[in-house]
C-alpha positions in Angstrom: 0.0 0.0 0.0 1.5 3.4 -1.2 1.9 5.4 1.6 0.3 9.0 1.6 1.5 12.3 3.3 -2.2 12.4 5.4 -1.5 8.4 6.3 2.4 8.6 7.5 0.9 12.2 9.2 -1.7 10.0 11.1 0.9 7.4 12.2 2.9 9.4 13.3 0.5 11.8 15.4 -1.0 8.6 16.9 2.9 7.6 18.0 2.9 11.5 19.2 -0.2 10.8 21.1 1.3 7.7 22.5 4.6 9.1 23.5 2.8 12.2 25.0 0.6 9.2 27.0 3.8 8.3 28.9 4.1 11.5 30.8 2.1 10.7 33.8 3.6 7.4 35.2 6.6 8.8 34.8 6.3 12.6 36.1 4.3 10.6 39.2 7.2 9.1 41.1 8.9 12.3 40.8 5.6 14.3 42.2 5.5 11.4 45.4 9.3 12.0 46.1 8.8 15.7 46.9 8.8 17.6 43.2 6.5 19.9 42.6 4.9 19.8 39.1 6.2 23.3 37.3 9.9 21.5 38.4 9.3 18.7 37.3 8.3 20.0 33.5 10.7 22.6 33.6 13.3 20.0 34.2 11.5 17.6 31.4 11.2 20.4 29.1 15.0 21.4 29.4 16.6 18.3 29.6 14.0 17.2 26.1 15.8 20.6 24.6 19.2 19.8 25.2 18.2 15.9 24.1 16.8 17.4 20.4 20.0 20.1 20.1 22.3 17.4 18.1 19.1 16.8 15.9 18.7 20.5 15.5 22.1 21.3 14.7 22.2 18.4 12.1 19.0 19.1 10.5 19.5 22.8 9.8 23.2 22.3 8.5 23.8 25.9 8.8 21.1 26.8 7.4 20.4 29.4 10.2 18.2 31.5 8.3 15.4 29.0 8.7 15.3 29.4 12.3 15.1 33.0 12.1 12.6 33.0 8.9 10.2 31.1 11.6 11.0 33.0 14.8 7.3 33.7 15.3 6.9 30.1 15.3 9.3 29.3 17.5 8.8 31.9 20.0 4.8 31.0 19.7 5.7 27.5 20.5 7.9 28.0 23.2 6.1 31.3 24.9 2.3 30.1 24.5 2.4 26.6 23.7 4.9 25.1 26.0 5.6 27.7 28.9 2.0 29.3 28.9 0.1 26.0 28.9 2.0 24.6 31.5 1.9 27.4 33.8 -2.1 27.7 33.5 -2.7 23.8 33.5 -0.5 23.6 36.8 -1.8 26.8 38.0 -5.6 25.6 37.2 -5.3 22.2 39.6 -4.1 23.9 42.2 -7.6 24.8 42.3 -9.6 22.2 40.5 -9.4 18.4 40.3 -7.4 17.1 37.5 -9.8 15.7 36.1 -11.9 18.6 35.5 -8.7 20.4 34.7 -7.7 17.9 31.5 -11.3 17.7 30.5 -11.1 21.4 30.0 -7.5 22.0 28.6 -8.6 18.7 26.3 -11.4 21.1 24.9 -9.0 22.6 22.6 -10.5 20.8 19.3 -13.6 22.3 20.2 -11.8 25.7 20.1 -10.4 25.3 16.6 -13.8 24.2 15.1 -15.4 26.7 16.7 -12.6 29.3 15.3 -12.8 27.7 12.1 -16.7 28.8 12.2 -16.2 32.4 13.5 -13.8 33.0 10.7 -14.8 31.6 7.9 -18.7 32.4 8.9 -19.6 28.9 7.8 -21.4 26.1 9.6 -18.4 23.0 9.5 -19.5 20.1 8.2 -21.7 17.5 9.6 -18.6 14.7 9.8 -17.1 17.7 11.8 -19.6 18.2 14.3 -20.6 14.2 14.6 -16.9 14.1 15.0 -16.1 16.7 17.9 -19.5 15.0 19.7 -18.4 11.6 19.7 -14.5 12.9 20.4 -15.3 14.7 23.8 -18.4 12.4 24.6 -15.2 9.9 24.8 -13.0 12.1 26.5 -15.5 12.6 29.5 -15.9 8.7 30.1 -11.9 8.5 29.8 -11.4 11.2 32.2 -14.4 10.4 34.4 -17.7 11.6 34.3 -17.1 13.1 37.8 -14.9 16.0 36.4 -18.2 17.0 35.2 -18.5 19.1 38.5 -19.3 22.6 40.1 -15.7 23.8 41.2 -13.7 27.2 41.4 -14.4 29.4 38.5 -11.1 31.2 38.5 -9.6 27.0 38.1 -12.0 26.9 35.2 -10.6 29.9 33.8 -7.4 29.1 34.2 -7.8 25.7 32.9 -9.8 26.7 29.8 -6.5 29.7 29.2 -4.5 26.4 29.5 -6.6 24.6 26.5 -6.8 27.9 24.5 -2.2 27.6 24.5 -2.9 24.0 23.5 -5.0 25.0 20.2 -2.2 27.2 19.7 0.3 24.3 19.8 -1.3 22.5 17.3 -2.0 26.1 15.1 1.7 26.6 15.4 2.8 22.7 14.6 0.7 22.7 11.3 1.9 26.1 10.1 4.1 25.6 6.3 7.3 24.0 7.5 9.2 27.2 5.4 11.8 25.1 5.4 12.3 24.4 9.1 12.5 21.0 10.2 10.1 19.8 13.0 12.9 18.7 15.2 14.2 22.4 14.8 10.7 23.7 16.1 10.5 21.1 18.8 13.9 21.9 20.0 13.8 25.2 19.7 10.5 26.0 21.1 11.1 23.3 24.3 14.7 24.8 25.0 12.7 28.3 24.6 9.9 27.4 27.0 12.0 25.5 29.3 14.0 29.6 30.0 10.5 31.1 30.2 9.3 28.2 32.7 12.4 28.6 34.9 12.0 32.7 35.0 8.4 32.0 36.1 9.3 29.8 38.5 12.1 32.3 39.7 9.8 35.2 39.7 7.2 33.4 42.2 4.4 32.3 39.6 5.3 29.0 39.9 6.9 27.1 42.9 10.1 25.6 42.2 10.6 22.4 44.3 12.9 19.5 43.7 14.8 16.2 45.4 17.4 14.3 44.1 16.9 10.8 46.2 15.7 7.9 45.1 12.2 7.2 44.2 9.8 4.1 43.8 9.5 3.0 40.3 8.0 -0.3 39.4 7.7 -1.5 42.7 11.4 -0.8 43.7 14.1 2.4 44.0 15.9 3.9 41.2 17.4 7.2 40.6 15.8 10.9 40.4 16.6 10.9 37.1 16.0 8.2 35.6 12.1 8.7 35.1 13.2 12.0 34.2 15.3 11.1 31.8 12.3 8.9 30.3 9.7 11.0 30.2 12.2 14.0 28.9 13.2 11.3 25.7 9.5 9.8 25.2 7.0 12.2 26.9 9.1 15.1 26.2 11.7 15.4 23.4 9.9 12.4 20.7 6.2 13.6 21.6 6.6 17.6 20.8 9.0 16.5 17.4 6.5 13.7 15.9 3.5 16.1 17.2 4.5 19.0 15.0 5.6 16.5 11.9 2.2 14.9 12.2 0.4 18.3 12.3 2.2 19.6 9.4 1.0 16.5 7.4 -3.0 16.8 8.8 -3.6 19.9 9.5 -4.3 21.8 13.2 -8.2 20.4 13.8 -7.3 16.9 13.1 -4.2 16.4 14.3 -6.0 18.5 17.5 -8.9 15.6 17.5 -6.1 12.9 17.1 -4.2 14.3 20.6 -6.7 13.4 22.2 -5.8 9.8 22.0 -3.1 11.0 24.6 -5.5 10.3 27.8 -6.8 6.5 25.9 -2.6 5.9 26.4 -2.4 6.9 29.4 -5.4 5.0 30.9 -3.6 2.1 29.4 -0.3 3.1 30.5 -1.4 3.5 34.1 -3.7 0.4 33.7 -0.1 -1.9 32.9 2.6 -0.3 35.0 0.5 1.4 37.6 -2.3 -1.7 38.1 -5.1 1.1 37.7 -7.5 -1.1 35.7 -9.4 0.3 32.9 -13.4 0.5 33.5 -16.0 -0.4 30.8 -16.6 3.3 30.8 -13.2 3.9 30.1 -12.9 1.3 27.2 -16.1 2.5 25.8 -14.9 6.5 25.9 -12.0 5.1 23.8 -13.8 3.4 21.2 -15.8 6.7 21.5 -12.7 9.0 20.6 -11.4 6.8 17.9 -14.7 7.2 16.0 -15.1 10.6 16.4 -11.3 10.9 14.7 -12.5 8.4 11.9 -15.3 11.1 11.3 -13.3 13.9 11.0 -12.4 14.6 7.6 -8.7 16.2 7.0 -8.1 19.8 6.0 -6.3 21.1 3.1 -2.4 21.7 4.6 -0.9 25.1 3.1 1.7 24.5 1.0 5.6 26.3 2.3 6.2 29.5 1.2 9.7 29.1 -1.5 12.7 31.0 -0.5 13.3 34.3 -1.8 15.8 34.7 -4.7 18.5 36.3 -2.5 18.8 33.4 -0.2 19.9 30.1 -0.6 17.1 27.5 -1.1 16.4 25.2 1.7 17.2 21.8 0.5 14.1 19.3 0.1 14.6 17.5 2.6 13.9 20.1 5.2 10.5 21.1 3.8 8.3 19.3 5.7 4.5 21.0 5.6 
């Protein structure tokens, strides 16, 4: 079977998705040993950076005028996408369960059909809206159908500015490539965020709160950083590159619908290493969300923008959208 730009963009958001899915039984140990959560991604986010920097360096090939053609990209990325989701997410269960909180944030598809709508002044498609239904129907019997709760409305608020920076990552991620590589954006934007995440948590926004003991993993003791170090490769470093590769190939409102298969992962995740079994409800939510992706037709992806005469062109292989 020939393979087709939307197809190896689907495998490889779903592997995204999957990798993004890994965060939680990994960030957990560090959270019981004493971490508090803005440390702990700050320290994912920077270590994931410095991980993707050889890959960055050997993708661009000096072709530094690439990075700088797509500075708004890579300072949206790092500023609102990484540092400005992570702050209001962490700031929003501070004062909401986290289960409301991801139900919420996870609301970001919603926010890019309904965008789509405002702008363009048309109605979406029925596939679109059967699609977004039987998405978030899913999502809430993932999460729980106990996040469905009265709680604080500054935590909603906060939560909901959380899922408005995650409709901007995926904005951003399917943006014309212009002939910077995804792992140039991923690194770029995580080293980026990681600064602006440490300067919040410097400044007081965030606390800052770490421990470099042992911790339980898998039922015995292992190293601080050796979840870290797991969650920066998979969770971190792979899940942000394949993310924005897979966006550029299906376009923001799918690839959005698609990350949403990230809380399906990590119900299974949890349910293998953790022993939290999965409920009917759960398993049903999933088969839910994978439908409402089915239904969702893809969007047309802009093609790059060529270089300008003056400039050297950007070899293919670094035009990715």
């Amino acid at each position: 079977m020939k393979l087709t730009p939307q197809t190896t963009g689907l495998a490889v958001a779903v592997l995204s998705a999957a990798s993004f899915g890994t965060s939680g039984a990994f960030i957990k140990p560090l959270l019981e040993a004493g971490w508090s959560p803005a440390a702990a991604v700050t320290a994912r986010t920077l270590t994931a950076g410095f991980l993707l920097l050889p890959f960055v360096l050997f993708s661009l090939r000096g072709e530094w005028h690439a990075l700088w053609r797509a500075r708004w990209r890579v300072v949206g990325m790092g500023v609102v996408a990484v540092a400005f989701t992570q702050v209001a997410y962490f700031a929003a269960i501070s004062r909401v369960p986290v289960s409301t909180a991801l139900l919420v944030e996870y609301l970001a598809p919603l926010l890019l059909v309904l965008w789509a709508w405002v702008s363009t002044r048309r109605l979406p498609r029925p596939a679109v809206l059967l699609g977004s239904l039987l998405a978030i129907g899913g999502l809430i019997l993932v999460i729980g159908p106990g996040a469905l709760q009265a709680v604080d409305p500054v935590g909603l608020a906060l939560a909901f500015a959380a899922a408005v920076g995650c409709a901007v990552y995926f904005v951003v991620a399917a943006r014309p490539a212009d002939g910077l590589p995804p792992v140039a954006l991923a690194g770029a934007g995580l080293t980026l965020g990681g600064v602006m995440l440490g300067l919040a948590g410097l400044a007081g926004v965030v606390p800052m709160r770490a421990t470099f003991g042992d911790v339980a993993l898998f039922g015995s003791m292992a190293p601080w950083w050796v979840p870290l170090a797991v969650v920066a490769v998979f969770g971190t470093a792979i899940a942000y590159a394949t993310g924005i590769f897979g966006s550029s190939r299906l376009g923001s409102r799918l690839a959005s619908f698609v990350g949403l298969l990230e809380v399906v992962f990590a119900s299974i995740l949890a349910w293998l290493v953790v022993g939290e079994a999965l409920s009917p409800l759960q398993m049903a939510g999933g088969a839910l969300i994978l439908a409402g992706i089915a239904a969702i037709p893809a969007e047309p992806v802009p093609a790059a923008v060529p270089d300008a005469p003056a400039e050297s062109p950007a070899r293919p292989e670094l035009i990715t959208g």
